[in-house]
C-alpha positions, 0 to 999 in steps of 0.5 A, spaced: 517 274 300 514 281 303 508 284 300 508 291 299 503 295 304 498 299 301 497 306 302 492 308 307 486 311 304 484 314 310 486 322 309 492 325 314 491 330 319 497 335 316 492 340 313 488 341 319 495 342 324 497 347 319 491 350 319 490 350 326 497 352 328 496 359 323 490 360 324 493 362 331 498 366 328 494 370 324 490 372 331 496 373 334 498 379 329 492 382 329 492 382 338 499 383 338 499 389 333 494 392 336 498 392 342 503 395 339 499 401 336 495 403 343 503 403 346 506 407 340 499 412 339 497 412 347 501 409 352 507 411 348 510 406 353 515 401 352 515 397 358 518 389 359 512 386 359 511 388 352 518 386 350 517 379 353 509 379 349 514 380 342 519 375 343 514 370 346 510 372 338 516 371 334 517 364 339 511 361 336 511 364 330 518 359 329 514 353 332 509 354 327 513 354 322 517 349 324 511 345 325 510 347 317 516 343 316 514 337 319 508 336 316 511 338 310 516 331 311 509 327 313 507 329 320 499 327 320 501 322 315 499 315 316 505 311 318 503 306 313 503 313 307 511 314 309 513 307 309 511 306 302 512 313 299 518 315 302 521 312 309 527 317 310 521 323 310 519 319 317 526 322 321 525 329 319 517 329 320 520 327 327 527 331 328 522 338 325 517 335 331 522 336 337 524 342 334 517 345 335 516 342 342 523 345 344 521 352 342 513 351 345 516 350 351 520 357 350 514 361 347 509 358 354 514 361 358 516 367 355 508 368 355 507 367 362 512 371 364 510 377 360 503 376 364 505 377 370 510 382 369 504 386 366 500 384 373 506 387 377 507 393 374 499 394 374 499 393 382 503 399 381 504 400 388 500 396 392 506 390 392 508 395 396 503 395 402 501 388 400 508 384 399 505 378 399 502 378 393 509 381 391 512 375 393 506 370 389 507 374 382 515 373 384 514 366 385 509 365 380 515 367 375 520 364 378 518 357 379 514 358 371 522 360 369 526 354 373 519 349 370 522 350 362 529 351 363 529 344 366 523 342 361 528 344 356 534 340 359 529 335 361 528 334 353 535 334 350 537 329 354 532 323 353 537 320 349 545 319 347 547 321 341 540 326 341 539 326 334 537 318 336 530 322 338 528 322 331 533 317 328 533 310 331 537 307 327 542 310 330 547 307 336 545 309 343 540 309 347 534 313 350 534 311 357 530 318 359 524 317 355 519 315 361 523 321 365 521 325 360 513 323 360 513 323 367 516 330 367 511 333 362 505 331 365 507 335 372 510 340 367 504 340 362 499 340 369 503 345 372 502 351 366 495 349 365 494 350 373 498 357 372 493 359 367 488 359 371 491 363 377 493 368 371 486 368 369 483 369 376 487 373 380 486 380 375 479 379 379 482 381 385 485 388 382 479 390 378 474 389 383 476 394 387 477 399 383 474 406 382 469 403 376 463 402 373 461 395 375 460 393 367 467 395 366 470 391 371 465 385 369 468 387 361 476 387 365 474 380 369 471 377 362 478 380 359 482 376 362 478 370 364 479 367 356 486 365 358 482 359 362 480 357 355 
């Protein structure tokens, strides 16, 4: 005779995964709705960096709400919670949670391209005297693109059927799952490393400019948050 699994009496993680993940869009309103108004009241320039910064904001609003989704069906739950409660809820907290990585992975690189397509058109041009630095923001991009097209694929194709990410009862197999981790580490190593680079590299803008030093520190600083 099974016994029933007691509920675990340690609180789940949900609250704190939505409260972290909108707490971030909240910040990112305010940021991104400012940039809209010095551009629409000063600059009154609509160039593609702004573009992309506007898709990559409403492609980390839709995994956040999505997240939403997940928490909802029991993400941060304990296992034990969901299997007593409600079992069915386990495939859709998984099935919501791929869905948002699948869309994070859209949104980080979507942001790196806004970035250095806001470089570039700073440089002006010094690209043109300099092209090595013009072939580096290129390279840079491209290989950021190539990185989440294949991290998307990478992603989708763990396993046949795919919906057997999230529903193991169902027949198939999943033979991609090591493949998988093996390229997020890469993938994950190599975003947090071009983070870094984007972070520093504006130092070897501002710092030769026409400016008073405490400006150029206030732009290098600016720009230096991105390594946290």
């Amino acid at each position: 005779m099974e016994t029933e699994k007691a509920p675990s009496s340690l609180p789940g993680l949900g609250l704190k995964i939505l409260s972290t993940g909108w707490a971030g869009c909240a910040m990112g309103t305010i940021m991104f709705g400012m940039r809209i108004y010095v551009n629409a009241a000063m600059a009154r320039k609509w160039d593609t960096a702004l573009w992309l910064a506007l898709a990559t904001y409403f492609a980390c609003l839709a995994a956040t709400v999505v997240m939403t989704l997940s928490v909802k069906n029991g993400l941060g739950d304990h296992m034990s919670d969901l299997e007593a409660w409600s079992p069915d809820s386990i495939r859709e907290a998984l099935r919501y949670r791929w869905y948002a990585s699948g869309v994070c992975i859209v949104s980080l690189g979507l942001a790196k391209l806004s970035i250095i397509n806001y470089l570039i058109t700073v440089q002006g041009d010094t690209l043109k005297a300099k092209p090595i630095r013009k072939w580096f923001m290129y390279f840079l991009a491209y290989s950021n693109l190539l990185l989440c097209i294949g991290m998307t694929l990478v992603l989708w194709t763990q396993c046949k059927p795919t919906n057997k990410l999230w529903d193991v009862s169902i027949k198939g197999q999943c033979s991609g799952r090591r493949r998988y981790q093996i390229c997020a580490y890469f993938w994950s190593s190599y975003e947090g490393a071009l983070d870094m680079v984007l972070s520093l590299y504006p130092i070897t803008i501002f710092w030769n400019l026409k400016l008073p030093t405490h400006i150029k520190i206030g732009l290098v600083l600016l720009f230096a948050t991105g390594i946290l």
